[in-house]
C-alpha positions in Angstrom: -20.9 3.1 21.6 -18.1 0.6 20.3 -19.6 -2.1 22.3 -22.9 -1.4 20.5 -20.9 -1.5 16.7 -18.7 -4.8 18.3 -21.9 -6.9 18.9 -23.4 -5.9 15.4 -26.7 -6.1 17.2 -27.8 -2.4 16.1 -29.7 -0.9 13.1 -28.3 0.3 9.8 -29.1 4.0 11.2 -28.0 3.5 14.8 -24.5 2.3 13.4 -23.9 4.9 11.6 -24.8 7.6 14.3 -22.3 5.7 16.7 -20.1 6.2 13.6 -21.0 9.5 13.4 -20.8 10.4 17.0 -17.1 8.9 17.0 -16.0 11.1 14.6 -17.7 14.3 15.7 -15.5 13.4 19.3 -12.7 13.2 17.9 -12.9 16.6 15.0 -13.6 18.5 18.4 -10.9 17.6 19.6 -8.6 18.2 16.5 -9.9 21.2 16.4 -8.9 22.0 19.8 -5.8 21.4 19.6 -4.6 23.1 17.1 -1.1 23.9 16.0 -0.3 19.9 16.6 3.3 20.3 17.7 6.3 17.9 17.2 5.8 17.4 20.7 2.4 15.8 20.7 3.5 14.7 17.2 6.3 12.3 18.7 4.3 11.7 22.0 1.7 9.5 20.0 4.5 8.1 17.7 6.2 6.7 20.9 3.6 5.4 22.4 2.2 3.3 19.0 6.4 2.3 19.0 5.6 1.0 22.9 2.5 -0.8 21.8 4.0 -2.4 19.2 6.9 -4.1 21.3 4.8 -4.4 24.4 2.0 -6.4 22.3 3.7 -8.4 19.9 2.8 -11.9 21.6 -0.4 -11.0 21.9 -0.6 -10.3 18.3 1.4 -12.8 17.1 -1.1 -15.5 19.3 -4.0 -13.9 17.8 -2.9 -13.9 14.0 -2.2 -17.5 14.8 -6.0 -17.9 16.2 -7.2 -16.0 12.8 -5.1 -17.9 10.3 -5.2 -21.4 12.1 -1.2 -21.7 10.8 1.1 -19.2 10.6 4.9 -19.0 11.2 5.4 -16.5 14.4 8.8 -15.8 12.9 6.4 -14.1 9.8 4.6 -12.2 12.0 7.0 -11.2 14.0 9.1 -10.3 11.0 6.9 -8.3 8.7 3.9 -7.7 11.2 5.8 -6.4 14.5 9.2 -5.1 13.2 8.3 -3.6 10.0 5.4 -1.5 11.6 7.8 -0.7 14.5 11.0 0.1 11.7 7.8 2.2 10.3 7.0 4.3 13.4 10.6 5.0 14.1 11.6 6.1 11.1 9.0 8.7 11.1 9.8 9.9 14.8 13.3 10.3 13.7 12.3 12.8 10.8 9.0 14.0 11.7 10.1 17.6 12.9 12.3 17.9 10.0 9.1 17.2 7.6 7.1 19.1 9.1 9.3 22.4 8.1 7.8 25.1 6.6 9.1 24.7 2.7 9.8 27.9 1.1 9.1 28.7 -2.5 10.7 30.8 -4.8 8.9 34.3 -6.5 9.4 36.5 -9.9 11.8 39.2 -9.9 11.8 41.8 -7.7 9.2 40.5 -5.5 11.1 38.9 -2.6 13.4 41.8 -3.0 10.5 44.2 -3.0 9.2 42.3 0.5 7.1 39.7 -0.4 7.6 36.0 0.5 6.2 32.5 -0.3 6.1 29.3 1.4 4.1 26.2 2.4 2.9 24.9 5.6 2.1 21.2 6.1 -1.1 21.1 8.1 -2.8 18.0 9.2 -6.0 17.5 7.6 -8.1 16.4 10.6 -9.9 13.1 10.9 -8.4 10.4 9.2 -10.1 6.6 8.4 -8.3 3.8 8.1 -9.8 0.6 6.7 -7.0 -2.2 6.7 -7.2 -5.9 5.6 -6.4 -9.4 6.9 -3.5 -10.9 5.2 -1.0 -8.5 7.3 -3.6 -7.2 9.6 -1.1 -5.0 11.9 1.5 -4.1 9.3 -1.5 -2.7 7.3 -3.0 -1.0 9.8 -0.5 0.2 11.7 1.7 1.4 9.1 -0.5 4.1 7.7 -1.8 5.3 11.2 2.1 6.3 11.6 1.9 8.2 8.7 -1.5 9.9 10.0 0.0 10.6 13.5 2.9 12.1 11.8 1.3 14.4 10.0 -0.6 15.4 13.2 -3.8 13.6 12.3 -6.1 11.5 14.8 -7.8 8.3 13.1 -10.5 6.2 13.6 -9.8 2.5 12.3 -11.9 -0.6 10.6 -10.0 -3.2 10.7 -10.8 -6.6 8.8 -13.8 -8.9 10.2 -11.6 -11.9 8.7 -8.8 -11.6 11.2 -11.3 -11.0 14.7 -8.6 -12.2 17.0 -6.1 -9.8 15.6 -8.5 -6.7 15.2 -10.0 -7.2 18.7 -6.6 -7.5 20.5 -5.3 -4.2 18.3 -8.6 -2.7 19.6 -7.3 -3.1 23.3 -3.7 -2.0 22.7 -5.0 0.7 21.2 -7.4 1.6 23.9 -4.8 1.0 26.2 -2.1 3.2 24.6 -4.9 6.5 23.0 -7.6 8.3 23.7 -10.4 7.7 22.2 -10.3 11.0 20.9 -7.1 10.4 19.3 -7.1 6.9 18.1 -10.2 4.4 18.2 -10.2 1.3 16.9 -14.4 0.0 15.4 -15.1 -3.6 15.5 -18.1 -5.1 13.4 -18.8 -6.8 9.8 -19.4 -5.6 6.4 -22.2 -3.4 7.3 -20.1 -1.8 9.3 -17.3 -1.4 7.2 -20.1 0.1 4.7 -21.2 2.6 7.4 -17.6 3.5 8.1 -16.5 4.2 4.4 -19.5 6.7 4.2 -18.4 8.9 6.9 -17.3 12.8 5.9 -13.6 12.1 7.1 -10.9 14.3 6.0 -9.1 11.3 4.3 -9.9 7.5 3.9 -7.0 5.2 3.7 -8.2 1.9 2.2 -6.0 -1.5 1.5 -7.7 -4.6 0.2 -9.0 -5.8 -3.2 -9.9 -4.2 -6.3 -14.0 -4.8 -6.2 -14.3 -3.3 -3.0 -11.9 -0.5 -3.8 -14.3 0.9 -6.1 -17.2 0.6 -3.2 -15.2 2.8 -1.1 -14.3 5.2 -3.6 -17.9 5.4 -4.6 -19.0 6.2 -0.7 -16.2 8.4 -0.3 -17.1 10.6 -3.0 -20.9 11.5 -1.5 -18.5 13.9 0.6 -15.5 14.3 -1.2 -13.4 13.1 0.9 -10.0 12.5 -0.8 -8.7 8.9 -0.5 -5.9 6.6 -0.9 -6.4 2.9 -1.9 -3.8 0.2 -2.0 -5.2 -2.7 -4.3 -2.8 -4.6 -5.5 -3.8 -6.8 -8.8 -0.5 -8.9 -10.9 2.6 -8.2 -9.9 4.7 -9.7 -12.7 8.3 -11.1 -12.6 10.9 -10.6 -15.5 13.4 -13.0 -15.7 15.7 -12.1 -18.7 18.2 -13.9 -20.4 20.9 -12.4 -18.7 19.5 -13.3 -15.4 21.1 -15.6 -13.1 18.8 -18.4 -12.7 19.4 -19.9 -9.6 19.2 -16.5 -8.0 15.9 -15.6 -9.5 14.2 -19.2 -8.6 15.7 -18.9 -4.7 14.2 -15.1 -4.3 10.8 -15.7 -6.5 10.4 -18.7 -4.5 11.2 -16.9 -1.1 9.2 -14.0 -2.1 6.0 -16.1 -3.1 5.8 -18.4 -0.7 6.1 -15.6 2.3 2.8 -15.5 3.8 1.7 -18.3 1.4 1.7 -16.2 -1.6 -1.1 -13.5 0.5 0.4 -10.1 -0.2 -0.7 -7.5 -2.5 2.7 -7.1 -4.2 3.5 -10.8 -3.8 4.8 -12.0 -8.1 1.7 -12.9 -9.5 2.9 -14.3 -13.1 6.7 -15.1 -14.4 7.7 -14.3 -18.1 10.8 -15.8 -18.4 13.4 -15.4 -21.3 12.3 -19.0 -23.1 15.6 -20.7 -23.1 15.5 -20.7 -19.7 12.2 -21.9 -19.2 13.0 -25.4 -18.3 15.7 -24.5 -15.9 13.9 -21.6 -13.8 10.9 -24.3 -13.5 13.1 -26.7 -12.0 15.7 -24.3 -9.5 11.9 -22.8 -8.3 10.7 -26.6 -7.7 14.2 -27.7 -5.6 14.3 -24.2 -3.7 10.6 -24.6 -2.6 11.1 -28.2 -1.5 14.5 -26.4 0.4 12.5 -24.0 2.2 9.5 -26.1 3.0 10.6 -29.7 3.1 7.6 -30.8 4.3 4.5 -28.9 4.3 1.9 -30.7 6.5 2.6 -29.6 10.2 5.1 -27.0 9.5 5.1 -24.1 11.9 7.2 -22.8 9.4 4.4 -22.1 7.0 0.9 -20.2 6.8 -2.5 -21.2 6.1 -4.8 -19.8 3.5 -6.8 -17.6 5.9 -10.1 -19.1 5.0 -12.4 -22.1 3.1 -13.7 -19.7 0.8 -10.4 -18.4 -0.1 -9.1 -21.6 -0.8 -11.5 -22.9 -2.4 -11.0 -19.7 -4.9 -7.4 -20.5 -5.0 -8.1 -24.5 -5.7 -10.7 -23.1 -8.3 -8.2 -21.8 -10.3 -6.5 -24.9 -10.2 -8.9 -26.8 -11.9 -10.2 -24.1 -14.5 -6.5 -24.1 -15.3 -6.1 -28.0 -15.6 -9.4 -28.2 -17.5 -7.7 -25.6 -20.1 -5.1 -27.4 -20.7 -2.4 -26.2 -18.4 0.7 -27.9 -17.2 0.5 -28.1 -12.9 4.0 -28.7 -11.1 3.6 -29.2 -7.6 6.5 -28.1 -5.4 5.8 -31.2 -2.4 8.7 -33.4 -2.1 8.6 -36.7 -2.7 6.3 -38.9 -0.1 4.7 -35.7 1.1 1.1 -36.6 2.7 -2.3 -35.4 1.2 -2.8 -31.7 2.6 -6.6 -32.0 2.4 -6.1 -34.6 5.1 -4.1 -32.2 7.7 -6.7 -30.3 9.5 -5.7 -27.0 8.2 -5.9 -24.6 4.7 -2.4 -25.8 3.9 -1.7 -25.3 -0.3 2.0 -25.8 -1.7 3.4 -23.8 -4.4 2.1 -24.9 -7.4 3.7 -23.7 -10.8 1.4 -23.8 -14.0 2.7 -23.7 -17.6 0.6 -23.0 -20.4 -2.5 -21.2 -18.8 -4.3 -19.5 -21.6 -4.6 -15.7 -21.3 -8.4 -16.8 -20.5 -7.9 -18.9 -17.7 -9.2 -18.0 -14.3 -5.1 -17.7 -12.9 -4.3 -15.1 -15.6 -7.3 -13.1 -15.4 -7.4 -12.5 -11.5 -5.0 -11.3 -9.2 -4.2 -14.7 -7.8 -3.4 -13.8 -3.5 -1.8 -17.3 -2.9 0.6 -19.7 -4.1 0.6 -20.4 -7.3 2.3 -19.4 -10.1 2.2 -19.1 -13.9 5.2 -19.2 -16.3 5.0 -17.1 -19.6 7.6 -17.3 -22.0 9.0 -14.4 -23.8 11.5 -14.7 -26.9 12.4 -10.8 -26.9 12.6 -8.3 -24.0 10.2 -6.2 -26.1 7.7 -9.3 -26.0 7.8 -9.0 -22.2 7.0 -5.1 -21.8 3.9 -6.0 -24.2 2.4 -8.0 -22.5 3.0 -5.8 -19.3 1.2 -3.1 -21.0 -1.7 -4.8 -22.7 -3.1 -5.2 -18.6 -3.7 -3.2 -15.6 -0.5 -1.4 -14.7 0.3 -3.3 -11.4 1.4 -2.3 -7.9 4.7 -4.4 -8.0 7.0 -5.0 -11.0 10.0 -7.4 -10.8 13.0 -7.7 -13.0 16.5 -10.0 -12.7 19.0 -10.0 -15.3 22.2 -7.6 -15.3 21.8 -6.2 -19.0 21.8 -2.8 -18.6 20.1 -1.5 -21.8 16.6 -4.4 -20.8 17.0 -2.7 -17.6 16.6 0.5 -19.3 14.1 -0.5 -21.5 12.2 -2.3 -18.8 12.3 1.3 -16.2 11.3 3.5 -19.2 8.7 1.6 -20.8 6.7 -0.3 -18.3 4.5 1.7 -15.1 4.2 0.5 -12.1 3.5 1.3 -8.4 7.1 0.0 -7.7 9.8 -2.1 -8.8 12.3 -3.9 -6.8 15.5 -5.2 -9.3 17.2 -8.5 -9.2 14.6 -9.5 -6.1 11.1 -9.4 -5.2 9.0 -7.1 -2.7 12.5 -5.5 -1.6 11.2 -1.8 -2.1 8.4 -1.9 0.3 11.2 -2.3 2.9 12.6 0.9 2.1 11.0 3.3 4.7 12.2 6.3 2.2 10.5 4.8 -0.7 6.9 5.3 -1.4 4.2 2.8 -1.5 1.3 2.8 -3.6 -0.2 1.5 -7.1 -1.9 3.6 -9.8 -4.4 2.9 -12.1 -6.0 -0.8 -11.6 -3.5 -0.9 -8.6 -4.3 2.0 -6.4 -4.1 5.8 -5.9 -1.8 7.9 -3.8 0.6 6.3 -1.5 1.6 6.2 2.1 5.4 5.1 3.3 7.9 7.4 4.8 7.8 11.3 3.6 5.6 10.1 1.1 2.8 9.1 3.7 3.8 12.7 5.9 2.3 13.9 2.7 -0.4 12.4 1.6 -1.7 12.7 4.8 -0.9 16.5 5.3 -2.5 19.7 3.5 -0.1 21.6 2.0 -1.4 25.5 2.6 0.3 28.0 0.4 1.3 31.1 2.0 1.9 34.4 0.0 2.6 37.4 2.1 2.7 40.6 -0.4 5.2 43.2 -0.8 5.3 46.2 1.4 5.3 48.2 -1.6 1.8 48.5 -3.9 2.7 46.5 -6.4 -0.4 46.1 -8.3 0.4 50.6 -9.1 4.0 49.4 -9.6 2.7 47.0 -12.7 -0.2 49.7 -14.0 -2.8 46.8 -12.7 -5.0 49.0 -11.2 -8.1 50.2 -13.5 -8.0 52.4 -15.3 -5.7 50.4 -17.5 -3.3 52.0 -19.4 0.3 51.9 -21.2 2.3 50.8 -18.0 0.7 47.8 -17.6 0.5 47.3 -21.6 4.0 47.4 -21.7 4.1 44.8 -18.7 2.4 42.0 -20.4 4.5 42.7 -23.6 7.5 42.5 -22.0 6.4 39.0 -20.1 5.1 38.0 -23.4 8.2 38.6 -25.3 10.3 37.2 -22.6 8.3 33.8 -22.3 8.7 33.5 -26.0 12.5 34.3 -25.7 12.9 31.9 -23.3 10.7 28.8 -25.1 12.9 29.8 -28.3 15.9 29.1 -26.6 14.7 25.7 -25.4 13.7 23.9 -28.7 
């Protein structure tokens, strides 16, 4: 059935009842197993943990194949240990989140009897549709979440990273049942068929266009979904900033999977005196980093032509507008069209018109546009006249911009005085809202989203509908009742304002 999706050589229909049929396999079994215990919980946590460290050559080799150049100390870092940080953290809390959470009841219920609480169910099926740029951490990441919360899945992961998705599709096989996890291979049509299924919950991460596609197909069965877009992340540097700082972790933070990464800083406003000076610490701390840029196995590639040629594009809209482009090469540095691979420095542009192609579109590579601001107020404007974005950045130490900054501006996240730090924080949730995403996944957060929270009322041993007067025929019992509520609510309001 797999084979038959993997070789994309079947109908619109047959895919979709090999779809179908995968799903149906693995609901039975759900089903069937029912409670999901910590036990089995932890089981299935473990052995994606085992996978993990078992497989990380092989992944690392094959996101090498996919991206043609690609540091193996990035994908070691933020593919293989941040999923495996991922999975553990949720085996060492997992039994504690799945406690029963107990609620609290008017006066004299609980007294009278009664009791109120909420179970954390798993809500069955779960799809998972993750993308290339970090095609385990992405993938893998959520599906701890799922199994946490006592889920099976079924998983599309990108047709732009085949090496990676085909050897995650083995080490899953080797590690699951197919009735528990299952890994389907295949191309757009097949992510199309997949996003149509009735799960129980679709996980998507990738771009904002297709977002909406999935959401669409999702909805022909109401199946509740989380996506993870992305869009402009933007940097505030402020003038109490330290400069050198900022530059080093923009820089870092950029440049970290050459700039691919949904919460990677997409724009800089910078406080204007030190405009000049933040251009030229990012310039020296790229050339630090990255010394040389041809043949560095330091470095990644731009995954693919089309991609780059987006990226390069933007460039030359840019330049055509007028724009100011700073390449961050040292000295004597070769011509990277003429190295064999999708090799682009960091580039930082000044002066891009609000028009330009750079400004408009999230930009998923390295380059990088610097705004101006002359107030703090300035800034949070121009925040708030776009999307609200997944990732917000701000460096300075002033604690009332901070303030204003945190209160004023929405975001998915914000990391202060550094860049992408809060998606390392397995207690913190990730997720966007608005143009950036809905719902989140991460931690207790993910345990949640991927869990049904069933509410749980068991009544009095008393009748309490006599004890109110709430039977019919109504009379003054339960008239006095609501008056007394009434007057108490207002009582209570009063004594608020």
């Amino acid at each position: 059935m797999n084979d038959a999706l993997n070789a994309g050589s079947v109908e619109s229909a047959t895919q979709t009842d090999a779809l179908r049929q995968l799903l149906n396999v693995q609901r039975a079994a759900f089903a069937a197993e029912l409670p999901v215990t910590a036990k089995i919980r932890l089981n299935r946590l473990d052995r994606l943990k085992d996978m993990l460290i078992r497989g990380r050559n092989a992944l690392c080799d094959a996101m090498q194949d996919d991206f043609g150049l690609r540091s193996k100390h990035v994908s070691l870092l933020t593919d293989i240990v941040c999923s495996v940080r991922n999975v553990r953290h949720a085996a060492d809390n997992v039994e504690r989140w799945m406690k029963r959470s107990r609620r609290p009841l008017e006066f004299p219920l609980r007294l009278l009897g009664a009791a109120a609480w909420v179970d954390y169910q798993p809500k069955g099926v779960v799809g998972i549709v993750s993308p290339w740029n970090f095609p385990v951490y992405l993938t893998l990441t959520p599906l701890s979440g799922v199994l946490a919360a006592g889920n099976r899945a079924l998983i599309k992961p990108s047709e732009l990273t085949p090496a990676t998705s085909a050897c995650m599709a083995t080490l899953i096989k080797e590690s699951f049942d197919p009735a528990e996890v299952t890994v389907v291979l295949g191309d757009a049509s097949v992510g199309a068929a997949f996003t149509a299924l009735p799960f129980d919950h679709l996980v998507f991460t990738g771009g904002g266009t297709v977002g909406r596609h999935v959401m669409r197909s999702a909805s022909e069965n109401l199946v509740p979904v989380t996506l993870e877009l992305g869009g402009k992340s933007p940097v505030i540097v402020s003038r109490s900033a330290d400069v050198e700082q900022a530059a080093e972790r923009i820089v870092l933070g950029k440049l970290l999977n050459a700039g691919q990464i949904c919460l990677a800083p997409d724009y800089v406003l910078v406080a204007r005196e030190h405009e000049e000076s933040l251009v030229s610490a990012m310039q020296q701390q790229a050339r630090r980093f990255y010394p040389t840029y041809a043949g560095n196995d330091q470095y990644v590639a731009i995954i693919n032509d089309r991609h780059q040629a987006r990226l390069q594009s933007y460039l030359d809209d840019a330049r055509a507008r007028g724009a100011t482009l700073i390449s961050c090469t040292s000295p004597g540095e070769p011509a990277l069209s003429n190295t064999g691979h999708r090799i682009m420095p960091l580039t930082i542009i000044r002066g891009a018109p609000p028009e330009s192609l750079v400004m408009r579109n999230e930009i998923f590579g390295p380059l990088l546009p610097i705004v101006p601001f002359d107030r703090i107020e300035d800034a949070i404007l121009y925040i708030n006249e776009r999307d609200r974005p997944l990732g917000l950045y701000y460096f300075g130490i002033d604690d009332r911009d901070q303030r204003e900054v945190l209160a004023r501006t929405i975001a998915g996240g914000v990391t202060l005085n550094d860049v992408i730090s809060h998606v390392m924080q397995e207690d913190l949730p990730l997720g966007g809202i608005g143009g950036s995403g809905i719902g989140r996944y991460h931690g207790h957060d993910g345990f949640l989203e991927f869990s049904h929270a069933k509410a749980v009322y068991r009544q009095a041993r008393i009748d309490v509908a006599a004890l109110l007067g709430s039977k019919p025929p109504y009379g003054r019992k339960l008239e006095k009742y609501i008056e007394n509520e009434l007057r108490t609510r207002r009582a209570n309001a009063a004594g608020t304002r």
